[in-house]
Rosetta silent file (secondary structure, phi, psi, omega in degrees, C-alpha in Angstrom):
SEQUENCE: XXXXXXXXXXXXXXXXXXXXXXXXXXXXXXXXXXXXXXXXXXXXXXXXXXXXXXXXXXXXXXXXXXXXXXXXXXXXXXXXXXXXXXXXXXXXXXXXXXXXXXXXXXXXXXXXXXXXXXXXXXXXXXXXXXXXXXXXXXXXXXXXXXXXXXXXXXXXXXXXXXXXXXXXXXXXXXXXXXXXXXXXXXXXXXXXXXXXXXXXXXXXX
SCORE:     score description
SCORE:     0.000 S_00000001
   1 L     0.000  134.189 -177.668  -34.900   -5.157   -5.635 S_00000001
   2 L   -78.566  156.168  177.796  -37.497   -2.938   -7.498 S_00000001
   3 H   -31.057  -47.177 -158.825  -39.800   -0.650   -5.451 S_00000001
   4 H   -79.111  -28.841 -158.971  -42.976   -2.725   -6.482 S_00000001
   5 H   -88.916  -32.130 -160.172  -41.351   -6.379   -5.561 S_00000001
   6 H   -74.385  -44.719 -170.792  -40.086   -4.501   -1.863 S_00000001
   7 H   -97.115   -2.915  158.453  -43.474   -3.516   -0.963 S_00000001
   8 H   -60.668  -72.861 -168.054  -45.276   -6.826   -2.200 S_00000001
   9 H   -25.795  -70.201 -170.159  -42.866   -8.258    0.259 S_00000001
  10 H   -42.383  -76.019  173.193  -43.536   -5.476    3.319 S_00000001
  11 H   -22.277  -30.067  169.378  -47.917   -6.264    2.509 S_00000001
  12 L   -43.396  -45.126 -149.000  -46.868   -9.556    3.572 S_00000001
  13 L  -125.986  -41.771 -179.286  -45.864   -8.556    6.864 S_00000001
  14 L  -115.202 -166.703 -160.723  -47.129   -5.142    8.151 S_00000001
  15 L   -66.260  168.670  151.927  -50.249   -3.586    9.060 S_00000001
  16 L   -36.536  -69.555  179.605  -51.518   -1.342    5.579 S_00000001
  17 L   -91.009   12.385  143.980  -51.164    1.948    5.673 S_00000001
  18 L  -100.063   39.032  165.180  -47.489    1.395    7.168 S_00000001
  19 L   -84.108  -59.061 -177.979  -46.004   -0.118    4.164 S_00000001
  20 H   -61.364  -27.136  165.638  -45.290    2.872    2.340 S_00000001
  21 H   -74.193  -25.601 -146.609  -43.390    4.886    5.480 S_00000001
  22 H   -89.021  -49.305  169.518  -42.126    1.721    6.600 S_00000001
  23 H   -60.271  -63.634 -175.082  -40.504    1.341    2.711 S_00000001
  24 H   -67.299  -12.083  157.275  -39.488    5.028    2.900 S_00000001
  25 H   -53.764  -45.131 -171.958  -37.521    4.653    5.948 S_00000001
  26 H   -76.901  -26.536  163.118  -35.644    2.027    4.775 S_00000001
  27 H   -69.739  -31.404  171.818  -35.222    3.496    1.520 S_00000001
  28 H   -43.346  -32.754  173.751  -33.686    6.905    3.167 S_00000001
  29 L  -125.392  165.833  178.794  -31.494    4.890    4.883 S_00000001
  30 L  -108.966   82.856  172.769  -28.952    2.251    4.637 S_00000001
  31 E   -96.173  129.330 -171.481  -30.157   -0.228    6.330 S_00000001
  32 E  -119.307  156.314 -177.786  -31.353   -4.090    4.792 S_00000001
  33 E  -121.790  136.454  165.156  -34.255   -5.615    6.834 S_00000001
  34 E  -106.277  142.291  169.941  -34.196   -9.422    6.961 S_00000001
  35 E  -114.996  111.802  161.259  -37.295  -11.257    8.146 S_00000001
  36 E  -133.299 -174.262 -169.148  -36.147  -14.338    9.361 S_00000001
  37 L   -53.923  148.849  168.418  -37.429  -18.066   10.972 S_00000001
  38 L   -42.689  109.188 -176.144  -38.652  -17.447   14.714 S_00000001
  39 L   -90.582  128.624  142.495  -36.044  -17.149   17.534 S_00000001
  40 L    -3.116 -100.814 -156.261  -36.887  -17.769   21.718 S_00000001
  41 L   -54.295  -37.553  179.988  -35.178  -15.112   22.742 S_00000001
  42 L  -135.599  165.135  170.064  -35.526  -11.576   20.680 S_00000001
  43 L  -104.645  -19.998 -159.823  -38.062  -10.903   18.181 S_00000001
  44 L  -137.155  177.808  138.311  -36.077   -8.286   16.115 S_00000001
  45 L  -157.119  168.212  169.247  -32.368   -7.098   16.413 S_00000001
  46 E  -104.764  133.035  157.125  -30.127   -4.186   14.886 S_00000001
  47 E  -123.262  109.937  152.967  -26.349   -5.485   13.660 S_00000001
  48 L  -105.713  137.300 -149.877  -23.621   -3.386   12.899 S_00000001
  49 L  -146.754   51.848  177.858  -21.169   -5.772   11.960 S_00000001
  50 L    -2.315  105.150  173.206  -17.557   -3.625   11.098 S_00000001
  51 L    76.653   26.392  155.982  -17.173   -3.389    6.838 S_00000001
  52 L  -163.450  152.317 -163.725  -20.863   -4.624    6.517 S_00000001
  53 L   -58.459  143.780 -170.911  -24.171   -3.380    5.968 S_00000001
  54 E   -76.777  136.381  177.030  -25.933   -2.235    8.837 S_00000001
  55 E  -149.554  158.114  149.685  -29.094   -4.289    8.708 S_00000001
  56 E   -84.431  118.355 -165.849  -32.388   -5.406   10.904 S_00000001
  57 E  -104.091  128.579  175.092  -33.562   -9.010   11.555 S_00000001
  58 E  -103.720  117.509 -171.995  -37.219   -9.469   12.246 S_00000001
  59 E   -82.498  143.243 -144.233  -38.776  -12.928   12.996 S_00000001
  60 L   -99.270    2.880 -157.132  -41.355  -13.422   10.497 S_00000001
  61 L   -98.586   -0.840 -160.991  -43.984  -15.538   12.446 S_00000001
  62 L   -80.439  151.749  148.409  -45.147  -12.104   14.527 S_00000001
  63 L   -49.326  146.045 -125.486  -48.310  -10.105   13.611 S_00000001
  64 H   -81.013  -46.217  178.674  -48.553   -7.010   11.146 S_00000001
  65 H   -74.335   -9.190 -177.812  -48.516   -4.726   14.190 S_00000001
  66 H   -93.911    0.124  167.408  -46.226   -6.334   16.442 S_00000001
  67 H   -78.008  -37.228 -164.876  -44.294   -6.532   13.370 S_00000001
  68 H  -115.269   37.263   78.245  -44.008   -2.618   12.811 S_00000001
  69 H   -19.974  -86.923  174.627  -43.508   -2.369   16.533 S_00000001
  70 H   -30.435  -51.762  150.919  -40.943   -4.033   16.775 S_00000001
  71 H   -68.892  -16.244  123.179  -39.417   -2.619   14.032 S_00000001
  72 H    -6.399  -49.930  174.433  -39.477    0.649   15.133 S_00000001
  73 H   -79.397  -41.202 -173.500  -37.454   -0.249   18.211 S_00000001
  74 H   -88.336   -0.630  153.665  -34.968   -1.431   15.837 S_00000001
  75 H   -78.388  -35.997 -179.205  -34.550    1.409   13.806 S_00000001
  76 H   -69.645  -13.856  167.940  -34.613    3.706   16.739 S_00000001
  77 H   -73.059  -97.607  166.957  -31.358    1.581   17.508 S_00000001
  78 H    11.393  -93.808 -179.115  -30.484    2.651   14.152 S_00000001
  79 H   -46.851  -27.669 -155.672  -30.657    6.358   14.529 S_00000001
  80 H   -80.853  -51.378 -179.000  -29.233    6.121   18.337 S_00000001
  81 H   -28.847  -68.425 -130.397  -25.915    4.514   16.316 S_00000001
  82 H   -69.708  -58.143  179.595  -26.056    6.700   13.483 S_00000001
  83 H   -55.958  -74.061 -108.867  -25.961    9.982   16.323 S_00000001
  84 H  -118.602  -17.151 -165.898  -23.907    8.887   19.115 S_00000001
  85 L    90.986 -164.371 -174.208  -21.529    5.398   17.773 S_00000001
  86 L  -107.991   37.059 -166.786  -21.830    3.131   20.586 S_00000001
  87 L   -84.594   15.819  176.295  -21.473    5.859   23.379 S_00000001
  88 L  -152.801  169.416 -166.232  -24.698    5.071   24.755 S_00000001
  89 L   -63.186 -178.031 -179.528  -26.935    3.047   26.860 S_00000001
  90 L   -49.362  -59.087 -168.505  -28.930   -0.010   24.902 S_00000001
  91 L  -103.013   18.872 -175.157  -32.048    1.797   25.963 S_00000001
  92 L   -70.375  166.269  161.775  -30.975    5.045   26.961 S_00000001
  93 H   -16.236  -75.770  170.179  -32.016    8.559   27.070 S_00000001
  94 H   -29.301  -65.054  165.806  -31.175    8.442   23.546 S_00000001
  95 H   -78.003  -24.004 -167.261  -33.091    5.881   22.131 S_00000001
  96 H   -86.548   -8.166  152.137  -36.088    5.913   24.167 S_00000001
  97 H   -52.546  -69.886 -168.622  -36.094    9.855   21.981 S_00000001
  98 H   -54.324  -36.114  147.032  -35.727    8.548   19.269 S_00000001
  99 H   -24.684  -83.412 -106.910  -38.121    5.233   20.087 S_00000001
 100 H  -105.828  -39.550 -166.309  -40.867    7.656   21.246 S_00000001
 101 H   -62.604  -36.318 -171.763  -40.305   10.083   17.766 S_00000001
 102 H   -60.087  -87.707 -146.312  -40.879    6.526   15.307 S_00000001
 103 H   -66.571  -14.224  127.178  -43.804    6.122   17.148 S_00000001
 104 H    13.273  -87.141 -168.870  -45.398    9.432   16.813 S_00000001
 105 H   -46.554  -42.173 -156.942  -44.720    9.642   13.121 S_00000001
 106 H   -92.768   -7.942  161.270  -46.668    6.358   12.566 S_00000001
 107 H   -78.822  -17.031  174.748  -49.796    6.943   14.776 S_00000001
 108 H   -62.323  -56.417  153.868  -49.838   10.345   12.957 S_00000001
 109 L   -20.576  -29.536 -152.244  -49.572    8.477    9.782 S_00000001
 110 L    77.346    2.813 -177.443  -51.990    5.996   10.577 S_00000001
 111 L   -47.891  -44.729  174.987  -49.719    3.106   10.582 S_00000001
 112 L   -85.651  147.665  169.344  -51.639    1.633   14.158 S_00000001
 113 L   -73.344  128.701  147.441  -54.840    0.665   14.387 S_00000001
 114 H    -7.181  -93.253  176.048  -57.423    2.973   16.574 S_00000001
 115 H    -9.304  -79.733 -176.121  -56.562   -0.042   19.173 S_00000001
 116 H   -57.325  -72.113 -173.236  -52.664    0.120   19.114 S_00000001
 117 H   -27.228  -71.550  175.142  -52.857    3.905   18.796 S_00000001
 118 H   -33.953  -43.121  170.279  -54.802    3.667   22.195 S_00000001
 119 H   -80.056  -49.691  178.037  -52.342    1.621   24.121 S_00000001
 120 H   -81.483   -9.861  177.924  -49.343    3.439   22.951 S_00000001
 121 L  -105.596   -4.696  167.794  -50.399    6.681   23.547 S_00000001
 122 L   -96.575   49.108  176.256  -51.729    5.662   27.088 S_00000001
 123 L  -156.971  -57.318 -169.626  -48.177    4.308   28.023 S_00000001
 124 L   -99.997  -21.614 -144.056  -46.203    6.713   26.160 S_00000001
 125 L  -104.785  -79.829 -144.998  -48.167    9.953   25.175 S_00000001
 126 L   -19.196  -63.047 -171.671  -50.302   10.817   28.357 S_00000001
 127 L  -135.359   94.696 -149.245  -48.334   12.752   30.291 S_00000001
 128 L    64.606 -150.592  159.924  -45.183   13.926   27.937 S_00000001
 129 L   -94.580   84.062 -150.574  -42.899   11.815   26.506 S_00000001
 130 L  -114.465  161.672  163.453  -42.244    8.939   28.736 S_00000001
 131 L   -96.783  132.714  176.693  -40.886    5.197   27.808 S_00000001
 132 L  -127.575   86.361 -128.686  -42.379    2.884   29.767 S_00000001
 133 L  -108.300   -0.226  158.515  -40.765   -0.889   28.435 S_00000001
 134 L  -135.109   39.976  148.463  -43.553   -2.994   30.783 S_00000001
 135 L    -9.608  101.339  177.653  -46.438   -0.934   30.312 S_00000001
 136 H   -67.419  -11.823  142.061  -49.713   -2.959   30.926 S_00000001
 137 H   -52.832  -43.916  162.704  -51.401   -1.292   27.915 S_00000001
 138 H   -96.016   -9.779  171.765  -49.135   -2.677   25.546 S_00000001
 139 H   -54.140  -37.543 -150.365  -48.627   -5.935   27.250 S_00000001
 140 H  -100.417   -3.423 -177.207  -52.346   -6.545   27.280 S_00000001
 141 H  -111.955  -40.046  168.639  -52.856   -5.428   23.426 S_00000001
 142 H   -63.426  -42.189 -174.912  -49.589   -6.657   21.623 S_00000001
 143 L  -133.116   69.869  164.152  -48.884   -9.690   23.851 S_00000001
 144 L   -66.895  -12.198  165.711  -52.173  -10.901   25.363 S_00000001
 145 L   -74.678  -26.270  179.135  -50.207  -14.123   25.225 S_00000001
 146 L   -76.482  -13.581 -170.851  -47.812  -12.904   27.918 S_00000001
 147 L   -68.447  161.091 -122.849  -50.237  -12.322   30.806 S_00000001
 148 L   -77.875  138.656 -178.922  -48.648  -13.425   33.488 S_00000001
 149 L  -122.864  145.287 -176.941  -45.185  -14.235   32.741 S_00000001
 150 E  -126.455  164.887 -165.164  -42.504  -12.489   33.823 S_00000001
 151 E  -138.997  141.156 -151.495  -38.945  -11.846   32.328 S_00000001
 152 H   -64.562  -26.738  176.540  -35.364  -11.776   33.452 S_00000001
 153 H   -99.514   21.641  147.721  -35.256   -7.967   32.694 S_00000001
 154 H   -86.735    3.066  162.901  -38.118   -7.060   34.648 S_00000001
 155 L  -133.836  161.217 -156.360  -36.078   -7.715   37.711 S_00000001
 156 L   -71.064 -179.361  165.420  -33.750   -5.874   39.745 S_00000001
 157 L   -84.145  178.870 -155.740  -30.013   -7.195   40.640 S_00000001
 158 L    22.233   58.539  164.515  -29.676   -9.935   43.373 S_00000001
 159 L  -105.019  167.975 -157.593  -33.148  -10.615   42.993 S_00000001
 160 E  -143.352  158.456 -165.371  -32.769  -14.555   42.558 S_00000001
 161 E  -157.690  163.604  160.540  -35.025  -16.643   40.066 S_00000001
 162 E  -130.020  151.101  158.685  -35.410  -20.001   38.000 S_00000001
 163 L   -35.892  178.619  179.538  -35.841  -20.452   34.595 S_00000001
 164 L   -99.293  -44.031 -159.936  -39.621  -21.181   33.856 S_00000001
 165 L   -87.239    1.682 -167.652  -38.853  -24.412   31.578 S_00000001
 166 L  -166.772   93.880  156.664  -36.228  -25.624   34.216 S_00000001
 167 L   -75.630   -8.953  133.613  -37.176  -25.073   37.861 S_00000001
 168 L   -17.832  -65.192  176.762  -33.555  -26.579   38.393 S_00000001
 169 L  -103.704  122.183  175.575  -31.768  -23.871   37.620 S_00000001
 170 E  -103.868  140.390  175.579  -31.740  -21.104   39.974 S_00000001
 171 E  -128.991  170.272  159.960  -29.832  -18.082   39.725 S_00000001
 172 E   -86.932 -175.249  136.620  -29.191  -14.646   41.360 S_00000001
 173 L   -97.698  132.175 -117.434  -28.943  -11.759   38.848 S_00000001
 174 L  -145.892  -69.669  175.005  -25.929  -10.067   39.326 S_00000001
 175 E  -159.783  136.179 -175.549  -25.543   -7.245   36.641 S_00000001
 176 L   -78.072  129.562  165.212  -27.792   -5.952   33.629 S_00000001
 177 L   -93.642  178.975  159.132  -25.817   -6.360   30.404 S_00000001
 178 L   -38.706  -87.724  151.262  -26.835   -5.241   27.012 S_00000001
 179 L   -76.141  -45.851 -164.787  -28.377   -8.224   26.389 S_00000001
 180 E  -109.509   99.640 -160.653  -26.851  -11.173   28.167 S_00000001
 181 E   -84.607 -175.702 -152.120  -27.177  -10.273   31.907 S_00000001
 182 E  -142.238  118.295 -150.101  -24.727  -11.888   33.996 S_00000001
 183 E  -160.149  138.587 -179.885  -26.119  -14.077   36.812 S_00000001
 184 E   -92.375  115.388 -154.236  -25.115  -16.901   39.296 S_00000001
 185 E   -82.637  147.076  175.719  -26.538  -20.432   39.219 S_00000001
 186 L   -73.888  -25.812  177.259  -27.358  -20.916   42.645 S_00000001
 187 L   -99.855  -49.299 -160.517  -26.217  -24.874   43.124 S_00000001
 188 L  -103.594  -12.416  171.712  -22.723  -24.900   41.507 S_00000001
 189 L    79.388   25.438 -162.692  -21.973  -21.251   41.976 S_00000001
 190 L   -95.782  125.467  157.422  -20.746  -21.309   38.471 S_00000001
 191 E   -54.460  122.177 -179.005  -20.987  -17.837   36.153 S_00000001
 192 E  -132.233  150.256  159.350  -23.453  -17.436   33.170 S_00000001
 193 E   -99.824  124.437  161.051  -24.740  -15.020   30.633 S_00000001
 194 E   -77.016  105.370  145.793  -28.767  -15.083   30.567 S_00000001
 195 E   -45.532  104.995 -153.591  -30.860  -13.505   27.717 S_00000001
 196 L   -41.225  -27.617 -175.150  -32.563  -10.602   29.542 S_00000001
 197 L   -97.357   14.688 -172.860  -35.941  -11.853   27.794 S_00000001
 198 L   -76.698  138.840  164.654  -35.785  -15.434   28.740 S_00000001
 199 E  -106.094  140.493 -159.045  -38.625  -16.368   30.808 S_00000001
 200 E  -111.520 -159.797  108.337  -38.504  -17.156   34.735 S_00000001
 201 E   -95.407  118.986  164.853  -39.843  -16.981   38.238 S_00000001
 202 E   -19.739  121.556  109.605  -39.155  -14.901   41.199 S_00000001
 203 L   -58.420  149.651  174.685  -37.852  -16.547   44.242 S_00000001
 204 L    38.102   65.024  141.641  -39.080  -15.734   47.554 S_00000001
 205 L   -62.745    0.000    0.000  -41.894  -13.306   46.339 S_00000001
């Protein structure tokens, strides 16, 4: 794809004045970005996929900044590979460097809005470098849609919950996974894998 057709494309999708870093990342590296139809469960992901291109899927329905959010986290997956292989945690030490370094460059840049700049640098910036993944600054400026709802990886293990969309099934949580935490329906005693961002309710708050 020529330069000119790739960044008609990006103008589609992310704020302005991140098209052109947001193109030179991707050109620097080898990476393919997909935008594809809207998923429940994740908005973005990184796949390495053994003897195929490493690439990043975005769902395309999101907004320009929660678009170059997002992507961000999935590049900083990217670099965390590219150093370490898979010798570290999802979210680790590692990535939440690397995480914290993206965003940096692109409020430096200008990629965020005055606004966004303002939320991410009161969550991450203030006082060092810290990650902070349920920050009420960006909750209330990225996802003003989210207030409150809570999510299976905002709680601890054997904290016990139902689905939101199914007060039927109740589980414990068990153990944090990558993704798919590993959690015990409460009526049949039966084992499941959960998507850590599926959304629930506490029991016994």
């Amino acid at each position: 794809m020529l330069k000119n057709e790739y960044i008609d494309i990006l103008n589609k999708y992310f704020p302005k004045n991140a098209i052109l870093p947001v193109y030179e990342l991707l050109e620097k590296n080898p990476v393919k970005l997909f935008l594809t139809f809207p998923r429940k469960t994740k908005k973005g992901t990184f796949v390495f996929t053994p003897g195929k291109a490493l690439k990043i899927t975005l769902n395309r329905d999101m907004d320009p900044e929660e678009m170059l959010l997002v992507f961000l986290h999935e590049m900083a997956h990217y670099f965390t590979f590219k150093q370490y292989g898979r010798r570290t945690k999802p979210h680790g030490i590692e990535w939440q460097t690397n995480f914290l370094s993206l965003i940096e460059q692109f409020i430096h840049n200008g990629g965020f809005s005055k606004q966004a700049t303002e939320a991410l640098t009161a969550c991450y910036f203030t006082q060092g470098h810290h990650y902070r993944p349920n920050c009420r600054h960006i909750r209330n400026y990225f996802y003003p849609e989210d207030e409150g709802k809570s999510y299976l990886y905002q709680l601890s293990e054997n904290d016990e919950f139902v689905i939101a969309n199914n007060p039927n099934k109740q589980f414990i949580l068990l153990k944090k996974r990558r993704t798919q935490y590993l959690c015990r329906n409460l009526v049949n005693d039966k084992l499941y894998l959960v998507h850590y961002f599926v959304e629930i309710k506490k029991l016994y708050e």
